[in-house]
DSSP file (Angstrom, degrees, kcal/mol; ACC not computed):
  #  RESIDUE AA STRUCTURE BP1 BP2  ACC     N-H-->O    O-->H-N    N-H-->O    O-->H-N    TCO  KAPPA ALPHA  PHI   PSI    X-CA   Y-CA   Z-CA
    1    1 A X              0   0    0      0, 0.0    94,-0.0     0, 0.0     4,-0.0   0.000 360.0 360.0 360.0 174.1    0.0    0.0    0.0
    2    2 A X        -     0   0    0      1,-0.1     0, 0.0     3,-0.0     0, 0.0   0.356 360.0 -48.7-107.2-115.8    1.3    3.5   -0.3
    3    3 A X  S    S+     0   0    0      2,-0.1    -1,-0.1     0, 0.0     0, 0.0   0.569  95.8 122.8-106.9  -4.8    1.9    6.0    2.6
    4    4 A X        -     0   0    0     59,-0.0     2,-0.4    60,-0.0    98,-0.0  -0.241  50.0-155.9 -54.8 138.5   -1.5    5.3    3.8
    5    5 A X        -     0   0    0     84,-0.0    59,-2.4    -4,-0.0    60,-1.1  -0.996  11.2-170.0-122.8 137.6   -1.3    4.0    7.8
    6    6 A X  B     +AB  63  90A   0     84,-0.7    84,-1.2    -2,-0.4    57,-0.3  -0.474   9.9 162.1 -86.3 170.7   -3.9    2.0    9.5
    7    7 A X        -     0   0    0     55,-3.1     2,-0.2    82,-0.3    82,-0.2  -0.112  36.3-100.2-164.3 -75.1   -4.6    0.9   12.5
    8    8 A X        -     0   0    0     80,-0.2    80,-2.1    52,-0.2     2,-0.4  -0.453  28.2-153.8 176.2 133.2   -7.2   -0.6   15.2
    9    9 A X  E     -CD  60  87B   0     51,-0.8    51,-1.4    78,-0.3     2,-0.4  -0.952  16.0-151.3-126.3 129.0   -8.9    1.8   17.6
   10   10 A X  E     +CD  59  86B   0     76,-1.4    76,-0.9    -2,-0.4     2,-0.3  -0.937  21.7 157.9-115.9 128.1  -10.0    0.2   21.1
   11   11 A X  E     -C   58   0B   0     47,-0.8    47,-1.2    -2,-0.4     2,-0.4  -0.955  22.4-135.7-149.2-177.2  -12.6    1.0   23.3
   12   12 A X  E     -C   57   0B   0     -2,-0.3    72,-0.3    72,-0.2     2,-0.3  -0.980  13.8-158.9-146.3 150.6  -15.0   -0.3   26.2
   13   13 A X        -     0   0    0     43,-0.7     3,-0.1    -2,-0.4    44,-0.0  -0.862  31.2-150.0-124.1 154.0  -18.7   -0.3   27.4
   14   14 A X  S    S+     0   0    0     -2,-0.3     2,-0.2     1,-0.3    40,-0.1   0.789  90.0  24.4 -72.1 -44.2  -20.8   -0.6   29.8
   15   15 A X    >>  -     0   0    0     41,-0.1     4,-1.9    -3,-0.0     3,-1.6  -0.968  69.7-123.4-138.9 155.6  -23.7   -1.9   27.6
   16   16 A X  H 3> S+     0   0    0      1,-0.3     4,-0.9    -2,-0.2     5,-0.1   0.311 110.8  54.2 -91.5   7.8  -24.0   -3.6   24.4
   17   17 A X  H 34 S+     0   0    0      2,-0.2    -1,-0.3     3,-0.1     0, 0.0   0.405 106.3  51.5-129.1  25.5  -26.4   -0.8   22.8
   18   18 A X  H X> S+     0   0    0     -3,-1.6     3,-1.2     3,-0.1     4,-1.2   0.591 114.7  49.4 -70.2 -57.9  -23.7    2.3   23.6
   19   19 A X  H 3X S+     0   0    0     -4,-1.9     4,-2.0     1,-0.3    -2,-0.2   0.729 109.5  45.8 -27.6 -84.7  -21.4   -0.3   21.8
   20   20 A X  H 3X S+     0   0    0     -4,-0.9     4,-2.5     2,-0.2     5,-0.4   0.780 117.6  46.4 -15.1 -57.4  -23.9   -0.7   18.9
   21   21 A X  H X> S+     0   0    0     -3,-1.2     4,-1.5     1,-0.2     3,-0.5   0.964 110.6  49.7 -80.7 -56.7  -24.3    3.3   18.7
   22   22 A X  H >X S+     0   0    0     -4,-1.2     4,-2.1     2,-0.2     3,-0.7   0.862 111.6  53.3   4.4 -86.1  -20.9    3.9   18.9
   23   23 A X  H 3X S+     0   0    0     -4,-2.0     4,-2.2     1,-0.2     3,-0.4   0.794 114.0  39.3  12.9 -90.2  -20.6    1.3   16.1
   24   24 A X  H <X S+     0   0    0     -4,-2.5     4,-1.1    -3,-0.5    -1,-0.2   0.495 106.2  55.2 -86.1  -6.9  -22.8    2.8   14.0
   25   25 A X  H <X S+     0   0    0     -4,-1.5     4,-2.2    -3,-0.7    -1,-0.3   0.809 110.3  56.0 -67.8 -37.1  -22.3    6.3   14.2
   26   26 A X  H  <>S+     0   0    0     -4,-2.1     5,-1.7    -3,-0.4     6,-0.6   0.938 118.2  32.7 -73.9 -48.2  -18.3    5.4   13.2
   27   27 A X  H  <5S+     0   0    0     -4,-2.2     3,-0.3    -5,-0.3    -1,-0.3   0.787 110.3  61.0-100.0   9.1  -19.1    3.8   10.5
   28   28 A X  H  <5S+     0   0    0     -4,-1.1     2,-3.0     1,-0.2    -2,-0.2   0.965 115.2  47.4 -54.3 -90.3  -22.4    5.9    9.3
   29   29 A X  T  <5S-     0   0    0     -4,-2.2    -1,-0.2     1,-0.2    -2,-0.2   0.483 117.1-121.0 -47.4  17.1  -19.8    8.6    9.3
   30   30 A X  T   5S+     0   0    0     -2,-3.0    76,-0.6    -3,-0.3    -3,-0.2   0.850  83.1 117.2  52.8  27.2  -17.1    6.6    7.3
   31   31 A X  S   <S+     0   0    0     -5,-1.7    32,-0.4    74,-0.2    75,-0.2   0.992  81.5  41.6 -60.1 -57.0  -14.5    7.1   10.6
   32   32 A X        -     0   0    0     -6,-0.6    30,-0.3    -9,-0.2     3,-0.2  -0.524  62.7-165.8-116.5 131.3  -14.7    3.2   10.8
   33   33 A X  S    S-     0   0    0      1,-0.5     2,-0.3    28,-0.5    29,-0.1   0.732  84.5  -7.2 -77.2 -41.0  -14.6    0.6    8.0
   34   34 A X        -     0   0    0     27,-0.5    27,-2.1    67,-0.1    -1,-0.5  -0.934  62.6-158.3-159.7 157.5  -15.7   -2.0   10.3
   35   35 A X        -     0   0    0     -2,-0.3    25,-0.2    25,-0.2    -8,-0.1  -0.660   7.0-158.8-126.5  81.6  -16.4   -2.4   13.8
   36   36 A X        -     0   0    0     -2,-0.1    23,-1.7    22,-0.1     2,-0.4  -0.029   5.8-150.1 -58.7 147.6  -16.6   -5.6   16.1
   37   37 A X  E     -E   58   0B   0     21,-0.2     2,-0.3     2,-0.0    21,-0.2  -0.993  14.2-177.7-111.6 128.2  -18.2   -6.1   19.3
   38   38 A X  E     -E   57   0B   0     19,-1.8    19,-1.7    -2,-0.4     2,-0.7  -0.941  30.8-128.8-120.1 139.5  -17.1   -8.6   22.0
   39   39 A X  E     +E   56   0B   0     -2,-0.3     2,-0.3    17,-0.2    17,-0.2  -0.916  43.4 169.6 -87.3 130.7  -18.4   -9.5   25.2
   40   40 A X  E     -E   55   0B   0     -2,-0.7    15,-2.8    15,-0.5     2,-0.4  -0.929  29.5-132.3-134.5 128.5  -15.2   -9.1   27.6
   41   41 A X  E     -E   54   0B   0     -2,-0.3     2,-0.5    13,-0.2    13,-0.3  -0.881  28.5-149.1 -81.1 131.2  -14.9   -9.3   31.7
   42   42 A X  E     -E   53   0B   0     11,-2.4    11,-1.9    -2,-0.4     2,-0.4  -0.967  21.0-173.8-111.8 138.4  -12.8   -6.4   33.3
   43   43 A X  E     +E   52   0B   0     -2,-0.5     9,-0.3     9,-0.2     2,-0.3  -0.852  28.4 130.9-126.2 130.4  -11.1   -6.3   35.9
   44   44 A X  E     -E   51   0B   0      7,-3.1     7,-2.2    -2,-0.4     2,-0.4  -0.931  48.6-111.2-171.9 172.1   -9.6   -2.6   37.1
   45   45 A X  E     +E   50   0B   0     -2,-0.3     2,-0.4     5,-0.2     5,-0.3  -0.925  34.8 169.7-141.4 105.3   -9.2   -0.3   39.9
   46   46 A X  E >   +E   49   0B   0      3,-2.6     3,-1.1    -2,-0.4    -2,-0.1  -0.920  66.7   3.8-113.0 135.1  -11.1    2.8   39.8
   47   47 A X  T 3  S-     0   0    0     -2,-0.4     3,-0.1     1,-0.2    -1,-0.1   0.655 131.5 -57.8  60.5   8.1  -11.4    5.3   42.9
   48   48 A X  T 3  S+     0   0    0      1,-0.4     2,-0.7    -3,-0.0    -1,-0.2   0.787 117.9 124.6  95.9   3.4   -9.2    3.3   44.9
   49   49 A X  E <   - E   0  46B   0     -3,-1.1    -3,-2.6     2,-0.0    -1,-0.4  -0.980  64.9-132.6-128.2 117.9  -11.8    0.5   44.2
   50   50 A X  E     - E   0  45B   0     -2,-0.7     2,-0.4    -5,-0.3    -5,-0.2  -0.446  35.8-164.2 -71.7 118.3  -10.8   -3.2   42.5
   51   51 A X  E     - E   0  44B   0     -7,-2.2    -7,-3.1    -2,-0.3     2,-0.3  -0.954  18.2-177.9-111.2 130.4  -13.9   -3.3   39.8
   52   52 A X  E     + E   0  43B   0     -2,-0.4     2,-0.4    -9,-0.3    -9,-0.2  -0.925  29.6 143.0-125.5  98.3  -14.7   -6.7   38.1
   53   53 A X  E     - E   0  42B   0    -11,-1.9   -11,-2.4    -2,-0.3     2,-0.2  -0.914  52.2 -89.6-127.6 153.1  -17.6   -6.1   35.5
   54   54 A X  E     + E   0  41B   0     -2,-0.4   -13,-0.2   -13,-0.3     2,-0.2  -0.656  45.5 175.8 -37.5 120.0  -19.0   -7.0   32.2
   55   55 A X  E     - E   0  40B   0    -15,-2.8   -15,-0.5    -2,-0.2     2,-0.2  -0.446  30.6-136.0-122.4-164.4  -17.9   -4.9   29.0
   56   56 A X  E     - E   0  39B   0    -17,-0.2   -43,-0.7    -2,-0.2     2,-0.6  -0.866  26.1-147.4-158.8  98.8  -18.4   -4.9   25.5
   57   57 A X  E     -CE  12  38B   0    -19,-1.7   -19,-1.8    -2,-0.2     2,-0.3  -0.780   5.8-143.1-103.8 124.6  -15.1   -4.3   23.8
   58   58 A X  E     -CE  11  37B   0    -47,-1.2   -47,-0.8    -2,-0.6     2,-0.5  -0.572   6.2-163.1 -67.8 131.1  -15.1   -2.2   20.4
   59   59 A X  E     -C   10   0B   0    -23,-1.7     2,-0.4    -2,-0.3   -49,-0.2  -0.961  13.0-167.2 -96.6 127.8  -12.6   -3.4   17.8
   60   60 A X  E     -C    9   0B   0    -51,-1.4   -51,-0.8    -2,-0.5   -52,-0.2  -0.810   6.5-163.7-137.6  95.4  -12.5   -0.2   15.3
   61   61 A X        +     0   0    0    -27,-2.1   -28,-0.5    -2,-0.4   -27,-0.5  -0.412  43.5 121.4 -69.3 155.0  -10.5   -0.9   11.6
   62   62 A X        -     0   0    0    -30,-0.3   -55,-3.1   -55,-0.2     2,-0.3  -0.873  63.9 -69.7 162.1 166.8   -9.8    2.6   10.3
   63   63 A X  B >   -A    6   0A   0    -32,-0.4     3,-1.3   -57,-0.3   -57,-0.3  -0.657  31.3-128.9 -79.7 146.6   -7.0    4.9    9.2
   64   64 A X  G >  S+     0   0    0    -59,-2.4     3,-1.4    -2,-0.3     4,-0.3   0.819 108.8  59.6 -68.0 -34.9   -4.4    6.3   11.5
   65   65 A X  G 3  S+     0   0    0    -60,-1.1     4,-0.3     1,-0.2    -1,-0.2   0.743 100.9  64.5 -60.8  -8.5   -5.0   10.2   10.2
   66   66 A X  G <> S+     0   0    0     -3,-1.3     4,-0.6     1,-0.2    -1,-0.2   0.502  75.3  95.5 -81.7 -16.6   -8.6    9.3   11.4
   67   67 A X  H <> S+     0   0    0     -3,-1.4     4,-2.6     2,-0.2    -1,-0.2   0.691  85.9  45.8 -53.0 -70.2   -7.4    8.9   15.3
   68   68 A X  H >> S+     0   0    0     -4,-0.3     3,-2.9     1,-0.2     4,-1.2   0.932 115.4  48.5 -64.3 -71.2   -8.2   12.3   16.4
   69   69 A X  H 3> S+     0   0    0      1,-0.3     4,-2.4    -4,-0.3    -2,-0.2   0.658 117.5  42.4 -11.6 -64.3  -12.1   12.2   14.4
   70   70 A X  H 3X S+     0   0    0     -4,-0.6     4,-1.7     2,-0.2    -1,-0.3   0.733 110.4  52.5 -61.2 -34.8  -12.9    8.8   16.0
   71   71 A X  H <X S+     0   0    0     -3,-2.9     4,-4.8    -4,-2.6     5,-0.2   0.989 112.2  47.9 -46.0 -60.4  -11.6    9.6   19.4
   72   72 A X  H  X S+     0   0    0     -4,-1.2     4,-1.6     1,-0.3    -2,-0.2   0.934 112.6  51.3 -70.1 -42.6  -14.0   12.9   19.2
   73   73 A X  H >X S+     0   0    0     -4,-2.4     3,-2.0     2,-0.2     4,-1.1   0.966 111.6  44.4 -12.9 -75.8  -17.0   10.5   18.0
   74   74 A X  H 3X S+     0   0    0     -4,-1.7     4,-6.8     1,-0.3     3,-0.4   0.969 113.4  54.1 -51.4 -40.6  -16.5    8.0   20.9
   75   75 A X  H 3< S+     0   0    0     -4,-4.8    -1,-0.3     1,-0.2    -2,-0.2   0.865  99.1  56.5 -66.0 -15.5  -16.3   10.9   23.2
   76   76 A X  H << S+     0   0    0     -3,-2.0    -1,-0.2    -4,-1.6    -2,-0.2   0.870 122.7  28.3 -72.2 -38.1  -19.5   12.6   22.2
   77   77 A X  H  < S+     0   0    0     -4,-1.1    -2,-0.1    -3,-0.4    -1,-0.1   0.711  88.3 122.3 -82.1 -53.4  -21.5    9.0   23.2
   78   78 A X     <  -     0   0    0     -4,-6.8   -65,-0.1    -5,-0.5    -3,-0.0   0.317  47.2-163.2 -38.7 120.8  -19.4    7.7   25.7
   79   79 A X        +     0   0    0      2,-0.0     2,-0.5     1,-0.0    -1,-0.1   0.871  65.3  84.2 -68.2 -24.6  -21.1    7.1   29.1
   80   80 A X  S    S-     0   0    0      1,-0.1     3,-0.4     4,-0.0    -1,-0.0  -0.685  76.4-132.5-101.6 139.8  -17.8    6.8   31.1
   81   81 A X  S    S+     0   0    0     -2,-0.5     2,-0.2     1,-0.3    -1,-0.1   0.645  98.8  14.0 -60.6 -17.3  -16.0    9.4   32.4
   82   82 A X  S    S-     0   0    0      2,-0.0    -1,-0.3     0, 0.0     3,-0.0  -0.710  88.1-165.6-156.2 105.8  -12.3    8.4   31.2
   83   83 A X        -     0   0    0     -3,-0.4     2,-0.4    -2,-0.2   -70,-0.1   0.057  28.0 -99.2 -78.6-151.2  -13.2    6.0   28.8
   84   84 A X        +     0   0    0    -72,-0.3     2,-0.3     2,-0.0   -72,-0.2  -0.889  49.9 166.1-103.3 121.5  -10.5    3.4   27.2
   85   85 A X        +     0   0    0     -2,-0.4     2,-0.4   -74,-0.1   -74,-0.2  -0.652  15.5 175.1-147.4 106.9   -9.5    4.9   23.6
   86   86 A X  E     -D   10   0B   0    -76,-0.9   -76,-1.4    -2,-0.3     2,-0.5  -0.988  26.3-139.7-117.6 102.6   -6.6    3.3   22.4
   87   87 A X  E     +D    9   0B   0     -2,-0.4   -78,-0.3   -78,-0.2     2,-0.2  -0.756  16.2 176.9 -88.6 121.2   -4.6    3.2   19.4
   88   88 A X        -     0   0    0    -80,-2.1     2,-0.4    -2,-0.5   -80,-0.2  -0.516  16.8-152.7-104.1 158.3   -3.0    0.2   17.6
   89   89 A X        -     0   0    0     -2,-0.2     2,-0.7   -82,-0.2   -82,-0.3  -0.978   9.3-141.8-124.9 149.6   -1.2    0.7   14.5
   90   90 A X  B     -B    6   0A   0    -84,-1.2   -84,-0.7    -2,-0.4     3,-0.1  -0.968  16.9-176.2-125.6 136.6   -1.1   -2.2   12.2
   91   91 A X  S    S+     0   0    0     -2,-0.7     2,-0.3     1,-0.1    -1,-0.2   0.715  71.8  36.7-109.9 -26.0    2.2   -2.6   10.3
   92   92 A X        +     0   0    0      2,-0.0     2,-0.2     3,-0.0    -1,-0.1  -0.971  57.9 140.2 -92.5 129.8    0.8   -5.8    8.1
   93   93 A X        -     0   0    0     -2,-0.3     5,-0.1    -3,-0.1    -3,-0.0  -0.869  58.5 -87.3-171.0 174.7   -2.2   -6.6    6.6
   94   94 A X    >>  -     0   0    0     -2,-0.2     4,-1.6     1,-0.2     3,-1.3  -0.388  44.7-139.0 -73.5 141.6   -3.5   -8.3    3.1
   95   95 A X  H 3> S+     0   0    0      2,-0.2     4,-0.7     1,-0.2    -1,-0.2   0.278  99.4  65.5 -82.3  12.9   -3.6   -5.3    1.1
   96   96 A X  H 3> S+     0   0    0      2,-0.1     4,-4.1     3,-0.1    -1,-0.2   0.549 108.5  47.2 -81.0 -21.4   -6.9   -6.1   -0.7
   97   97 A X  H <> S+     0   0    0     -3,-1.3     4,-1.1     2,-0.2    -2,-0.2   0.946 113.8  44.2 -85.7 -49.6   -8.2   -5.7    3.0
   98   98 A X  H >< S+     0   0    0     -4,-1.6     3,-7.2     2,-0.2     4,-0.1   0.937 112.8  50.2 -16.0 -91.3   -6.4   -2.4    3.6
   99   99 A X  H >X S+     0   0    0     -4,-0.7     3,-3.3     1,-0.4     4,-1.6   0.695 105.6  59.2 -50.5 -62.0   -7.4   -1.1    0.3
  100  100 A X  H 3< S+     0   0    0     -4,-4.1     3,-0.4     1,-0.2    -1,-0.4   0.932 107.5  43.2 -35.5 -45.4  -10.9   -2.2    1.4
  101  101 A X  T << S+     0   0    0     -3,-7.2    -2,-0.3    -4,-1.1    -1,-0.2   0.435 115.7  55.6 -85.6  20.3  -10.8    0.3    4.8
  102  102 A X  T <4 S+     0   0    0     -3,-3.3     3,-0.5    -4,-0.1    -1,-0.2   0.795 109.6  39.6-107.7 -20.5   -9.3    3.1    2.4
  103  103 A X  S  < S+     0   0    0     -4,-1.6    -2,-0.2    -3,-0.4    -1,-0.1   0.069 114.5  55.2-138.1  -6.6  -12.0    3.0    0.0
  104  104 A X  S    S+     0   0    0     -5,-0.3     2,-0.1    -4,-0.2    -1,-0.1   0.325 103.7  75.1-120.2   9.6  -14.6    2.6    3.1
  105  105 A X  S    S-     0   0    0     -3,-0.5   -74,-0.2     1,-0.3   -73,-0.1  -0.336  94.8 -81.7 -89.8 172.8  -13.1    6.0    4.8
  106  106 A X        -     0   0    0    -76,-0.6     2,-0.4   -75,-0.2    -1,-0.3  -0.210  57.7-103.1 -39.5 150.3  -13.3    9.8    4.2
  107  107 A X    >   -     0   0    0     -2,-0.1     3,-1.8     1,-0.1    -1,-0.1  -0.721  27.6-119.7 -70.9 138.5  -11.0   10.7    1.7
  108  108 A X  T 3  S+     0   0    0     -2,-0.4     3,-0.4     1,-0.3    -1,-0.1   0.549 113.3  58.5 -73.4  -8.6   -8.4   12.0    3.2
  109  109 A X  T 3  S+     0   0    0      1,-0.2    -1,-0.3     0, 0.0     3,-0.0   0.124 104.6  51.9 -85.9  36.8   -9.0   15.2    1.4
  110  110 A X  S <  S+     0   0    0     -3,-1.8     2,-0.6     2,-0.1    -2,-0.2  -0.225  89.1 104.6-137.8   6.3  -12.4   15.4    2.8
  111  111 A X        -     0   0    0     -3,-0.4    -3,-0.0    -5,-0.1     2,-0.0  -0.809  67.3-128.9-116.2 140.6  -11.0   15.0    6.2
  112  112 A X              0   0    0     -2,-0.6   -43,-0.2     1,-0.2    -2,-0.1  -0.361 360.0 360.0 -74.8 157.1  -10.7   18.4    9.0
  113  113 A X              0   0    0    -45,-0.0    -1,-0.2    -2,-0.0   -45,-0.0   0.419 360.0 360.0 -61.1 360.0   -7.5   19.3   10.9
């Protein structure tokens, strides 16, 4: 592929229909090429308090120039106060599959500072 970078954007929920809006809002707006949902247990320490819940962990295919866009997306929805937003970069992948999440994005000359 050419200078384009991808990468995986991660995030977590509380319930499976913020996931779902989340979802679909990323990729309604072409942030996201595709987006999986998992049910995941977590385990974490918030307020000084050991937390064990149910989540819903987003898997988010996209371009890397897309980061900041998709962040401000998640944040607009998100129910939690410092959610998980996490960026992966992916340094392989079959380039018919790339090519798919470039061709299911903004153009990058369609895309804001």
């Amino acid at each position: 592929m050419d200078e384009i970078l991808f990468c995986v954007v991660i995030t977590t929920t509380s319930s499976k229909e913020e996931a779902r809006t989340i979802a679909e809002k990323l990729v309604f707006q072409e942030l996201a090429a595709c987006v999986q949902i998992t049910d995941i247990e977590s385990f974490y320490t918030w307020q000084n308090v050991l937390q064990h819940v149910p989540e819903y962990l987003l898997l988010i295919k996209t371009r890397a120039d897309l980061y900041q866009k998709v962040e401000k997306a998640i944040c607009a929805i998100h129910s939690y106060d410092v959610p998980e937003i996490i960026q992966i970069p992916i340094t392989q992948g079959l380039e018919k599959y790339l090519g798919w999440i470039t061709s299911t994005t903004i153009p990058t000359s369609e895309k804001n500072p």
